[in-house]
BAPA-586596 format. One record per residue (C-alpha): residue in one letter; x, y, z. Coordinates in Angstrom, 3 decimals, m for minus. Each point is the difference from the previous one (the first is absolute). Example, Ala and Ser with C-alpha at 12.3 -4.5 7.8 and 13.67 -1.06 7.14 Angstrom:
// residues 2
residu; x; y; z
a; 12.300; m4.500; 7.800
s; 1.370; 3.440; m0.660
***
This chain:
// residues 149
residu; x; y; z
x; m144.494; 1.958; 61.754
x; 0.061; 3.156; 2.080
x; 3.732; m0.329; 0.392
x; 0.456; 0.041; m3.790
x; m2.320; 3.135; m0.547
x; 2.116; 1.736; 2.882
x; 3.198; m0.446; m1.453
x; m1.544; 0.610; m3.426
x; m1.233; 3.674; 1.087
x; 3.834; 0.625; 1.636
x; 1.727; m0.966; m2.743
x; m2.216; 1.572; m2.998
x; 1.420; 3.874; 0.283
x; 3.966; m1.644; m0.473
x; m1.134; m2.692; m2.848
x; m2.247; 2.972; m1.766
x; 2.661; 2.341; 0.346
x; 3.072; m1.978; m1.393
x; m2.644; m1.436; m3.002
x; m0.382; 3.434; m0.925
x; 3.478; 1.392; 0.373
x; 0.890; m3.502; m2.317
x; m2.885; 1.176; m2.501
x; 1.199; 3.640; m0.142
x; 3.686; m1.071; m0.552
x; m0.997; m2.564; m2.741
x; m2.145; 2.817; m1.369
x; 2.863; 2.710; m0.215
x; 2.375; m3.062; m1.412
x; m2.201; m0.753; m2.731
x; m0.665; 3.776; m1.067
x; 3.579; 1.263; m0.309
x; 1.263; m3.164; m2.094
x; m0.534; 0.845; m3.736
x; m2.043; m2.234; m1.970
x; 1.519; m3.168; m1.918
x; m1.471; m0.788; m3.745
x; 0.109; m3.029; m1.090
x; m0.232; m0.974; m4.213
x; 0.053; m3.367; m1.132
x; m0.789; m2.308; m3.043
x; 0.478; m3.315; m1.036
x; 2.061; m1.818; m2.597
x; m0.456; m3.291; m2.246
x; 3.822; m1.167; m0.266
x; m0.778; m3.466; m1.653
x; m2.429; m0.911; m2.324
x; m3.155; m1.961; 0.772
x; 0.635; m3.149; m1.832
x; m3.321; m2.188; 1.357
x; m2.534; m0.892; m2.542
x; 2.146; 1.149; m3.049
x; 2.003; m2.423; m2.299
x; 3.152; 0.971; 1.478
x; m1.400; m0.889; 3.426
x; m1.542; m3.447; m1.053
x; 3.201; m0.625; m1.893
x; 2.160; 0.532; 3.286
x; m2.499; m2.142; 2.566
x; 0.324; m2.738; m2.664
x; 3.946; 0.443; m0.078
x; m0.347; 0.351; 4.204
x; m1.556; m3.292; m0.418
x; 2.419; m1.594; m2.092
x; 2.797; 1.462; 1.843
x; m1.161; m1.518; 3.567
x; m1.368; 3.109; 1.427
x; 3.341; 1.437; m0.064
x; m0.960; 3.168; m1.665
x; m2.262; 2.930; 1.898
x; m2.572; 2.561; m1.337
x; 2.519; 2.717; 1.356
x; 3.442; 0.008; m1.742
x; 0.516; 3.696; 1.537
x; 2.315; 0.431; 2.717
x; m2.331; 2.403; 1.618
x; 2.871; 1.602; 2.755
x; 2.124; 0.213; m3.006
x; m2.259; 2.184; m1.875
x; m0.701; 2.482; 2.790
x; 3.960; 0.079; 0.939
x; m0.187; 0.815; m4.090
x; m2.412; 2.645; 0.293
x; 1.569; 1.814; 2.918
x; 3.530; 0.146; m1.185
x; 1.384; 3.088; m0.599
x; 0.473; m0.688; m3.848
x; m3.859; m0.239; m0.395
x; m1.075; 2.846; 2.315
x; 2.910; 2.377; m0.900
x; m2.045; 0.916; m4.079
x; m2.945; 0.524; 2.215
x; 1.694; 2.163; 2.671
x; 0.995; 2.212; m3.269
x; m3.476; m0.146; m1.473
x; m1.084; 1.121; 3.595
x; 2.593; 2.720; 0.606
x; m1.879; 2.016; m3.303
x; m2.552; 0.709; 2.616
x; 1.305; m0.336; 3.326
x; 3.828; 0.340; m0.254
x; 1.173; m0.681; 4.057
x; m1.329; m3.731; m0.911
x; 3.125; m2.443; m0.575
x; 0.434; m3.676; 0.418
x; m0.466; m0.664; 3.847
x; m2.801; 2.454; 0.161
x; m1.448; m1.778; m2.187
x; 0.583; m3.478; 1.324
x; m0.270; 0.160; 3.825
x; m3.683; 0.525; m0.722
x; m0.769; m2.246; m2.425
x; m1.113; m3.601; 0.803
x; m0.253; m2.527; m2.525
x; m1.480; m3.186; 1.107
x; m1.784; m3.270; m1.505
x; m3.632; 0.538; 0.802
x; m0.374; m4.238; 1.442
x; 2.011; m2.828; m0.905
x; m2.727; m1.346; m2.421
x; 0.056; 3.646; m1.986
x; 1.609; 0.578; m2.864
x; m0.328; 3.951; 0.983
x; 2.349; 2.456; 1.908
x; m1.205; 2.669; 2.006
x; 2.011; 3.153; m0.715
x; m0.553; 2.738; 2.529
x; 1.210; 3.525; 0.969
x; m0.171; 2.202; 3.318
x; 0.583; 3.412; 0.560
x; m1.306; 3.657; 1.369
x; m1.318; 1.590; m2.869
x; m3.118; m1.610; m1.916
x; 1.244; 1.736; m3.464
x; 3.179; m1.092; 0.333
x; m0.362; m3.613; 1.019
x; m2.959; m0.437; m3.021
x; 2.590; 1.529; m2.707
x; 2.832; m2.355; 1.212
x; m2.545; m3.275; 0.046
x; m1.203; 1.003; m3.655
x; 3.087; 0.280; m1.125
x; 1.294; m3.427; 1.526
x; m2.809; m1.580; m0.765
x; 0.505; 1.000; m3.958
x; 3.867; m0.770; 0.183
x; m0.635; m3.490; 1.596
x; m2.814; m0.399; m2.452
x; 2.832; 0.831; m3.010
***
């Protein structure tokens, strides 16, 4: 055990001293990157079907049909390929370009992420990054009213 407590005591000035020089430089990193906002909200692409007439009527035609039919009859990738094509973002890019006119159609859609919440959800999970909190809220708001229309 004395061993171990010797080599400890040699070795604690180098391990102390390149912990802090690591904390310092992670420090410095952390304070000149700018800040990243992040907006998101969620959206109902299908209609909830369960427990209304509709629904019963399609379990009772799943039924009939052998189990052939599912609860989803969305192509989910298809829809977000849908909503990220230029001919649906390019209205909003104009309705964005009122207030911030440098936005255009790949500034828009590098940082937005559309993606199904779970594979049991019948939600996507619309999202939007950037550096400036004002800007990133406006442009959510205004997808999220677009999508919504």
């Amino acid at each position: 055990m004395g061993e171990l407590l010797a080599i400890l005591r040699r070795r604690l000035i180098p391990l102390v001293g390149v912990s802090l020089a690591s904390l310092a430089g992670l420090y410095g990193l952390a304070m000149t990157r700018p800040p990243v906002f992040e907006a998101r909200f969620s959206l109902l692409v299908e209609p909830d079907t369960k427990g209304t007439e509709l629904g019963q009527g399609l379990k009772g035609l799943e039924q009939v049909a052998g189990g052939r039919i599912t609860d989803s009859s969305l192509d989910y990738d298809s829809q977000i390929l849908v909503l990220q094509s230029e001919s649906v973002l390019e209205p909003i890019v104009e309705r964005l370009q009122t207030r911030y006119p440098d936005i255009n159609y790949l500034a828009l859609s590098g940082p937005l992420k559309i993606e199904r919440v779970d594979k049991e959800s019948k939600l996507l999970s619309v999202s939007f990054t950037g550096d400036d909190k004002n800007q990133v809220k406006f442009i959510i708001d205004v997808l999220r009213k677009a999508f919504v229309e």
